[in-house]
BAVORO-248446 format. One record per residue (C-alpha): residue number from 1; x, y, z. Coordinates in Angstrom, 2 decimals. Layout:
<n NUM&east X&north Y&up Z>
...
This chain:
<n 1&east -63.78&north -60.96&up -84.10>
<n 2&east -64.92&north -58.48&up -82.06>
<n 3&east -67.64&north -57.74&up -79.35>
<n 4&east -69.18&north -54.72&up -78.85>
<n 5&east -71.16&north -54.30&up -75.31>
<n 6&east -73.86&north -51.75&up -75.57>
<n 7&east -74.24&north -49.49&up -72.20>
<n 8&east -77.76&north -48.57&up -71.05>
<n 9&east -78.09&north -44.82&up -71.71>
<n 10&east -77.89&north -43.43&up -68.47>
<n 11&east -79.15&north -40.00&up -69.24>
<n 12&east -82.51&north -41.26&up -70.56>
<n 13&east -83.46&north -43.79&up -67.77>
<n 14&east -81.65&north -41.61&up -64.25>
<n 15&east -83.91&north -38.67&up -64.30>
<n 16&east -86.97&north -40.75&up -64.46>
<n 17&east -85.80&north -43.36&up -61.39>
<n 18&east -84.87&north -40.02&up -59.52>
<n 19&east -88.60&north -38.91&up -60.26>
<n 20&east -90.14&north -42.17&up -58.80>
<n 21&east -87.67&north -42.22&up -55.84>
<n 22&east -89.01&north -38.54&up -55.18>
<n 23&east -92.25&north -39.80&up -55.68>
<n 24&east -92.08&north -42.59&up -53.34>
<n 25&east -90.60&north -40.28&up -50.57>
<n 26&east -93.35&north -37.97&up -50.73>
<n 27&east -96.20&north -40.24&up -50.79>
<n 28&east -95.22&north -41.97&up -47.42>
<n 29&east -94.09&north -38.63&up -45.84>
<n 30&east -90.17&north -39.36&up -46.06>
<n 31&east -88.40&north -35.72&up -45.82>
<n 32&east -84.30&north -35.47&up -45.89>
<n 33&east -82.49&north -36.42&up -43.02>
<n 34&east -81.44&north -33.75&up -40.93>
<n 35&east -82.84&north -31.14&up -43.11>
<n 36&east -83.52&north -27.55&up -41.80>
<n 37&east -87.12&north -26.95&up -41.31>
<n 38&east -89.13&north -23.84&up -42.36>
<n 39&east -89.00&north -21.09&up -39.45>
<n 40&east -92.20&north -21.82&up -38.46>
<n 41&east -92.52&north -25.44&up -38.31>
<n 42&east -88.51&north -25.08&up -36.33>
<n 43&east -90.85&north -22.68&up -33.67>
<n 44&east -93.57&north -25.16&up -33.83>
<n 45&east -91.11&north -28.27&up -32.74>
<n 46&east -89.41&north -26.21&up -30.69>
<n 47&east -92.55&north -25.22&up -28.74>
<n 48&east -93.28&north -28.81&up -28.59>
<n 49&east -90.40&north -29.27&up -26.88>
<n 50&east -90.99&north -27.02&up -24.15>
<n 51&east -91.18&north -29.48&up -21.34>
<n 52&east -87.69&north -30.69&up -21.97>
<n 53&east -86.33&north -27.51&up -22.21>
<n 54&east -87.41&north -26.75&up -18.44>
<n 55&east -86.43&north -29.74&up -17.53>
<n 56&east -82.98&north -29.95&up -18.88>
<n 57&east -82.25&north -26.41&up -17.45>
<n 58&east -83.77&north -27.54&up -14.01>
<n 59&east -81.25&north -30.74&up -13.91>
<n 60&east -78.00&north -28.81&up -15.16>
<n 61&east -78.68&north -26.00&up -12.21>
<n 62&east -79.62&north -28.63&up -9.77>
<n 63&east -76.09&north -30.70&up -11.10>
<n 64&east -74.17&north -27.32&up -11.01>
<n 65&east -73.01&north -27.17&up -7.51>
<n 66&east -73.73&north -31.29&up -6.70>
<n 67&east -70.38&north -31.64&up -5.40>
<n 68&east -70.06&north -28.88&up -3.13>
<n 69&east -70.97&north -29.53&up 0.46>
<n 70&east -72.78&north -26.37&up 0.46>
<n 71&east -74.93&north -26.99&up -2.50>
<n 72&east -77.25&north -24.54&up -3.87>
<n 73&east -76.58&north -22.01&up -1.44>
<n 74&east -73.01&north -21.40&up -4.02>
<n 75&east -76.06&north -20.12&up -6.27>
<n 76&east -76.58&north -16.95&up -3.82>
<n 77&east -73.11&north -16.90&up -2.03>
<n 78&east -71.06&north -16.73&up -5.80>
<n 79&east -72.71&north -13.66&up -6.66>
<n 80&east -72.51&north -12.08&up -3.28>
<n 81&east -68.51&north -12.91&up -2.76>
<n 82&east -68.29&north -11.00&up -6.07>
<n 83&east -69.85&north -7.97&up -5.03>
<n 84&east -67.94&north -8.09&up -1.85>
<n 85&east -64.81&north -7.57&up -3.42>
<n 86&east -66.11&north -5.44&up -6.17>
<n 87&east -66.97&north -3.14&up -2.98>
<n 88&east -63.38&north -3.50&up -1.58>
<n 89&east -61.36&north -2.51&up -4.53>
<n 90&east -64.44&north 0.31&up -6.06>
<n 91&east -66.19&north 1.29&up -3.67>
<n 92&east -63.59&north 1.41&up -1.01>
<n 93&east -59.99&north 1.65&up -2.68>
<n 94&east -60.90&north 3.40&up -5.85>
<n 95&east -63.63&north 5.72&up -4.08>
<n 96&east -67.01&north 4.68&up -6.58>
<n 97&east -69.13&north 4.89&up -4.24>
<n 98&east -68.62&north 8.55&up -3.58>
<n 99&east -71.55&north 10.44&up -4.74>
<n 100&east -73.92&north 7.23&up -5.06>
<n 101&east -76.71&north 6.77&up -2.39>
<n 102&east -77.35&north 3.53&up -1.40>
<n 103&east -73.96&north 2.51&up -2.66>
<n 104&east -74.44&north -1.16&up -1.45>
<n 105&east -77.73&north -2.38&up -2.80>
<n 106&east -76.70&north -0.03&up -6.40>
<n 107&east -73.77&north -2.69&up -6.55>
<n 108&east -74.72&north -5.51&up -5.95>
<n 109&east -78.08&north -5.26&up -7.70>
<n 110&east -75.58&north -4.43&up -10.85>
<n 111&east -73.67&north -7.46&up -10.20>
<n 112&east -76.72&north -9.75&up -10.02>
<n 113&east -78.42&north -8.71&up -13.32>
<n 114&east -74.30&north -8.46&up -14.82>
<n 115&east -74.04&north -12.12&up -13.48>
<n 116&east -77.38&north -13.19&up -15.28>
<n 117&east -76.54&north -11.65&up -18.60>
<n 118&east -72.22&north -13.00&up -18.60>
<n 119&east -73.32&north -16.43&up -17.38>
<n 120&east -75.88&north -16.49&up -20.09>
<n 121&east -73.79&north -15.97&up -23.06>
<n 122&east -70.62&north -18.00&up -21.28>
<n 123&east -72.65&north -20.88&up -21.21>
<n 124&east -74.23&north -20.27&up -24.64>
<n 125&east -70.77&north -20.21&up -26.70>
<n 126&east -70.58&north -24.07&up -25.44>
<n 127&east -74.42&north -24.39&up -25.59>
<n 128&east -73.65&north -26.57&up -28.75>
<n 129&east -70.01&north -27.72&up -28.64>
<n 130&east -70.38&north -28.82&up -25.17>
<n 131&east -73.10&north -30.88&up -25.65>
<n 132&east -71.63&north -32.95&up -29.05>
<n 133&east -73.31&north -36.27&up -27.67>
<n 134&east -76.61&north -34.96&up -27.44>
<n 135&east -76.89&north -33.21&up -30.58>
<n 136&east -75.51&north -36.63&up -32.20>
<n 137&east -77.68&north -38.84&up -30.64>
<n 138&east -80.91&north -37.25&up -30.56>
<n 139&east -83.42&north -35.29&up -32.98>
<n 140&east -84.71&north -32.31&up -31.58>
<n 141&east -84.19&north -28.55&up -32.41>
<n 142&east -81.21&north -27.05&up -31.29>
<n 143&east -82.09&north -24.29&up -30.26>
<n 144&east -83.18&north -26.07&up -27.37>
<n 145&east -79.77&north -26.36&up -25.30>
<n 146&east -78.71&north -22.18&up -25.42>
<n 147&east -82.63&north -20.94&up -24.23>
<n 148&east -82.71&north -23.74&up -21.68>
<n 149&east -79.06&north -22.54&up -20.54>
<n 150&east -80.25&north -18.91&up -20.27>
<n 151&east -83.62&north -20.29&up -18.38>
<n 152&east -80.81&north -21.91&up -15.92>
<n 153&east -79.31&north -18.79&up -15.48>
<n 154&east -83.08&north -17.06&up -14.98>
<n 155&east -83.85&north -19.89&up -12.47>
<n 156&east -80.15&north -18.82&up -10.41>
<n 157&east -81.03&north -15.20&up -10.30>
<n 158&east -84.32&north -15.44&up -8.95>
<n 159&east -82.49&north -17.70&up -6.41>
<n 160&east -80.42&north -14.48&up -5.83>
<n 161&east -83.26&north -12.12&up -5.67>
<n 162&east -83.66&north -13.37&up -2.01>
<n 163&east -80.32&north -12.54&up -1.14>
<n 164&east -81.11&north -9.09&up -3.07>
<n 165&east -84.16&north -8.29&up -1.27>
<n 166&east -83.17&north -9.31&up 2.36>
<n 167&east -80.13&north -6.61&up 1.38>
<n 168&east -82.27&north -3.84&up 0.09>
<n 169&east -84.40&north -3.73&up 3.49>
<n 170&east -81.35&north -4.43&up 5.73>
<n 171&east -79.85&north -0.78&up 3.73>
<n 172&east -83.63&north 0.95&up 4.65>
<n 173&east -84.95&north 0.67&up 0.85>
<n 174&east -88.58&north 0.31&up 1.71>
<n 175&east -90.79&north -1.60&up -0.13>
<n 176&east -92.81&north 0.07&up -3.20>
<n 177&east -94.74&north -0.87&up -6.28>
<n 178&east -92.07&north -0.15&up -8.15>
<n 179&east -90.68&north -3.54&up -7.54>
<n 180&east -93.66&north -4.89&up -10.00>
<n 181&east -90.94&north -2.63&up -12.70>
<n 182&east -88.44&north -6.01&up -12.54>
<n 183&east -90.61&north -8.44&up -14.21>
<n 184&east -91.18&north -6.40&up -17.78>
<n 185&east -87.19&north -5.42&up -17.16>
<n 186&east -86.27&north -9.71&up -16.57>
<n 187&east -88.12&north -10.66&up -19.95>
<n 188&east -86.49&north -7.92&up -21.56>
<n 189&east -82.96&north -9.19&up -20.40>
<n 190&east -84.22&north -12.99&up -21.18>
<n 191&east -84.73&north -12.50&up -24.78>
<n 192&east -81.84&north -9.97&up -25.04>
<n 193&east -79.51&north -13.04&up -23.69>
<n 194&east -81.07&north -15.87&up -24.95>
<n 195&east -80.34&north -14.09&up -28.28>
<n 196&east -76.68&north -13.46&up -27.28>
<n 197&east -76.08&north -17.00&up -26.62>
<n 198&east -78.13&north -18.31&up -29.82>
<n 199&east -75.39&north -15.91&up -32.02>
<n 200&east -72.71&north -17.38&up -30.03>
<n 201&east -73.71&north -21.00&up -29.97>
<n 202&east -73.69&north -20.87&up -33.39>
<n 203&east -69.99&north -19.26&up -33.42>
<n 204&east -68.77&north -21.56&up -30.95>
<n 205&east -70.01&north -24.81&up -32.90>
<n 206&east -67.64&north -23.95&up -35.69>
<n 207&east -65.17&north -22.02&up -33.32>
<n 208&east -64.89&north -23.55&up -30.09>
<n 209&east -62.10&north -21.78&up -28.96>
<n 210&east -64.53&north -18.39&up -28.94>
<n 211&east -65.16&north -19.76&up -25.27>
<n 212&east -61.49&north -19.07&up -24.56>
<n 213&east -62.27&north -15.32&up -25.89>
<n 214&east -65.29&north -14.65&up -24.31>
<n 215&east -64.32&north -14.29&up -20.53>
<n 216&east -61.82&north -11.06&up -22.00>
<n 217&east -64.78&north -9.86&up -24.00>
<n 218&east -67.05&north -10.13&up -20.93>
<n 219&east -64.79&north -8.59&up -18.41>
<n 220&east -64.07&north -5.49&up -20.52>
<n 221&east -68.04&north -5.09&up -21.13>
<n 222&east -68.80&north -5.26&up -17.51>
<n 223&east -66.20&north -2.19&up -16.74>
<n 224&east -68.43&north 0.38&up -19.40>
<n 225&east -71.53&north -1.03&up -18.12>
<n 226&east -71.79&north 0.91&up -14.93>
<n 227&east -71.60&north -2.59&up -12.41>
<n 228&east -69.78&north -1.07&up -10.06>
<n 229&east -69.81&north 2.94&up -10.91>
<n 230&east -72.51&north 5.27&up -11.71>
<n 231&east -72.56&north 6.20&up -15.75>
<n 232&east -74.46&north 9.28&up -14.93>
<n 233&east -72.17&north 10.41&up -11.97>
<n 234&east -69.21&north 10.01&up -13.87>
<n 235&east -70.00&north 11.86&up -17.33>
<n 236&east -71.03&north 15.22&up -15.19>
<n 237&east -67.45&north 14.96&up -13.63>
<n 238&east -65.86&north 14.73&up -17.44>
<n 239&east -67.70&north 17.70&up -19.49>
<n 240&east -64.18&north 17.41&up -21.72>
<n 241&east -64.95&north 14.09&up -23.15>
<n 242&east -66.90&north 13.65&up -26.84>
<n 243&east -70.02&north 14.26&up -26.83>
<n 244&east -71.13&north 10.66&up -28.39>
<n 245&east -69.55&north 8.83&up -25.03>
<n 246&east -72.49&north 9.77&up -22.73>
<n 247&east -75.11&north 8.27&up -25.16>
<n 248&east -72.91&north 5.25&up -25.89>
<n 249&east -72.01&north 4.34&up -22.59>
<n 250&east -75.56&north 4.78&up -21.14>
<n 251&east -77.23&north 2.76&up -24.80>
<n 252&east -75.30&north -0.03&up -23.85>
<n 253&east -77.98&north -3.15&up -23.81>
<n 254&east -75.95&north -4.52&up -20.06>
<n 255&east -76.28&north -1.05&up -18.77>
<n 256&east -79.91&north -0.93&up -19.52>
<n 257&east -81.05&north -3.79&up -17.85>
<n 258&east -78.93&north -2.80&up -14.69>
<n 259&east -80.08&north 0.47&up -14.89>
<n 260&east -83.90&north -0.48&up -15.04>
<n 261&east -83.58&north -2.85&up -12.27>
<n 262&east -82.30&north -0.07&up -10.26>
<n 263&east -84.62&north 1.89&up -10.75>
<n 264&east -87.36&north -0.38&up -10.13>
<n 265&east -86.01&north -1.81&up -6.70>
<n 266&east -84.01&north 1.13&up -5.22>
<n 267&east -85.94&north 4.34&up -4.23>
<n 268&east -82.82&north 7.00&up -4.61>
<n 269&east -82.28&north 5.78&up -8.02>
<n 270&east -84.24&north 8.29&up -10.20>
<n 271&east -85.85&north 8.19&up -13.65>
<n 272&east -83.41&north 11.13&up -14.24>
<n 273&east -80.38&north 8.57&up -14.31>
<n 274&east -81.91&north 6.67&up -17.20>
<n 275&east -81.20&north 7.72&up -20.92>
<n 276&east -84.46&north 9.00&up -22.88>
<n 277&east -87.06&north 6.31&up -23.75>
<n 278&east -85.34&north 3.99&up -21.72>
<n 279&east -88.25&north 1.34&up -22.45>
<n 280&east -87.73&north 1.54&up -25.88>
<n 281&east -84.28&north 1.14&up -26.21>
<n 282&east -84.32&north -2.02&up -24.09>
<n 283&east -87.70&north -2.99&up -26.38>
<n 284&east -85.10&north -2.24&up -29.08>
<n 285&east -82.39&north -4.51&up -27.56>
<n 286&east -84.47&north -7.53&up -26.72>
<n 287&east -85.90&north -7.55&up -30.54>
<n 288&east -82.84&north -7.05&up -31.98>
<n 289&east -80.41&north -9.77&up -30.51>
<n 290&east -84.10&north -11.95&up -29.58>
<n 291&east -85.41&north -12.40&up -32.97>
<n 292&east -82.09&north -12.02&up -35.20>
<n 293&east -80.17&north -14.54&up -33.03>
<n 294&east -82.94&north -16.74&up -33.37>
<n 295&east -83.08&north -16.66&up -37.27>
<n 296&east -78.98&north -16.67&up -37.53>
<n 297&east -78.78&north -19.72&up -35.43>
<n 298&east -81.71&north -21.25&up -37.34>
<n 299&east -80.30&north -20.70&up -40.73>
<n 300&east -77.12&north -23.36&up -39.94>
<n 301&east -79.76&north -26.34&up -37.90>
<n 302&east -78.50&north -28.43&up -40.52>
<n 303&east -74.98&north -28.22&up -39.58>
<n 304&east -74.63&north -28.46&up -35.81>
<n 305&east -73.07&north -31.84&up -34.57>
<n 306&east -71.57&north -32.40&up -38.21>
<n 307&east -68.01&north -32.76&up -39.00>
């Protein structure tokens, strides 16, 4: 004799259970664990954040040089070694500084604002892979850790302005309005970076060995962005290059931002060295890598720390 067992139907009783468990969620504000929030409500928490953001960029510059008996003065002196021997082998051995006026505060106000912008995107490709514990452990948006690593690197060049300034008087650059010029041109380069490192935090969270990359990528921008060499000087010595190399070389976003901080601090550095609507194009720059990084890092929230 034989038993039959009668199953439940499945398909007639799931659905509804599913509808009551959605129910339930929703009526005492339950949302999906580690869900991606709506752009504005992810600029809304990360606003809220603020405070931490500061913070945590505050401690990881004050940690930076901890060890060193020197301390914070590594935060002017790095910068300033580099331009030292950027003078020796350009300016001296390979003759760049023929033709430029004020050859010494030109470089090494091109290696501070370089400095800001390659330190900002170094430290944003391990802005998220770097920091594996944190993202684990705690709920907070992530976009928090690459803008508070490009507000470190904000916070270390105004620590270098000092040095900058103290320079530009000891070469006779006197002291104009002009200087006011820096603060619009900082923001600019701020959101420009802060955008950079956003992109590459989110490349380096599935690709962490883009941080192995990036130091090649870096040095090869810094030789077309006019650090240590005048753009302008050079393209009227090479009328037999293609005609697109001037505008490309002198668009570049890194040779913008040098080349408005120039002109705002140093008085022989005139508007005529800048390419046309100058403003604009770093406007243009800042929007572009600002907003878009911000919204391409946003769209994978949901997957950082994972795997």
């Amino acid at each position: 004799m034989s038993q039959v067992l009668d199953a439940p139907p499945l398909t007639a009783t799931t659905p509804a259970a599913d509808d009551d468990l959605a129910a339930l969620a929703a009526r005492h504000g339950l949302t999906v664990s580690g869900a991606r929030p709506s752009l504005p409500e992810y600029i809304r928490q990360l606003w809220d954040r603020r405070h931490f953001i500061t913070a945590f960029s505050t401690a990881r510059l004050t940690s930076q040089y901890s060890q060193a008996k020197l301390g914070q003065v590594w935060q002017v002196m790095t910068p300033l070694l580099n331009a030292a021997v950027y003078f020796l082998i350009f300016g001296v051995l390979m003759g760049t500084k023929k033709g430029v006026p004020d050859y010494v505060p030109f470089l090494v106000t091109g290696v501070f604002v370089w400095t800001f912008t390659q330190s900002s995107i170094l430290s944003g490709t391990r802005a998220i892979s770097g920091n594996q514990g944190l993202v684990r452990a705690l709920h907070f948006p992530r976009a928090a850790l690459p803008i508070s690593m490009c507000l470190q690197q904000l916070q270390q060049l105004l620590f270098s302005m000092a040095a900058l300034v103290v320079i530009l008087l000891v070469f006779g650059v006197p002291v104009a309005f002009s200087w006011l010029l820096a603060i619009p041109a900082l923001l600019l380069q701020f959101t420009f970076n802060a955008g950079m490192a956003m992109i590459l935090a989110r490349v380096g969270a599935k690709t962490p060995d883009i941080s192995q990359l990036m130091p090649f990528v870096l040095r090869t921008w810094m030789y077309t962005s006019g650090v240590m060499w005048s753009i302008e000087h050079l393209l009227s010595k090479h009328h037999d290059w293609p005609s697109w190399v001037g505008p490309v070389l002198q668009a570049n976003p890194a040779a913008v931002y040098i080349d408005l901080m120039r002109f705002a601090l140093i008085d022989s550095f005139h508007a005529s060295q800048l390419p046309p609507h100058v403003w604009a194009i770093a406007t243009g720059w800042a929007l572009l890598a600002g907003v878009g990084g911000f919204i391409y890092f946003w769209k994978a929230e949901e997957t950082y720390g994972r795997g």
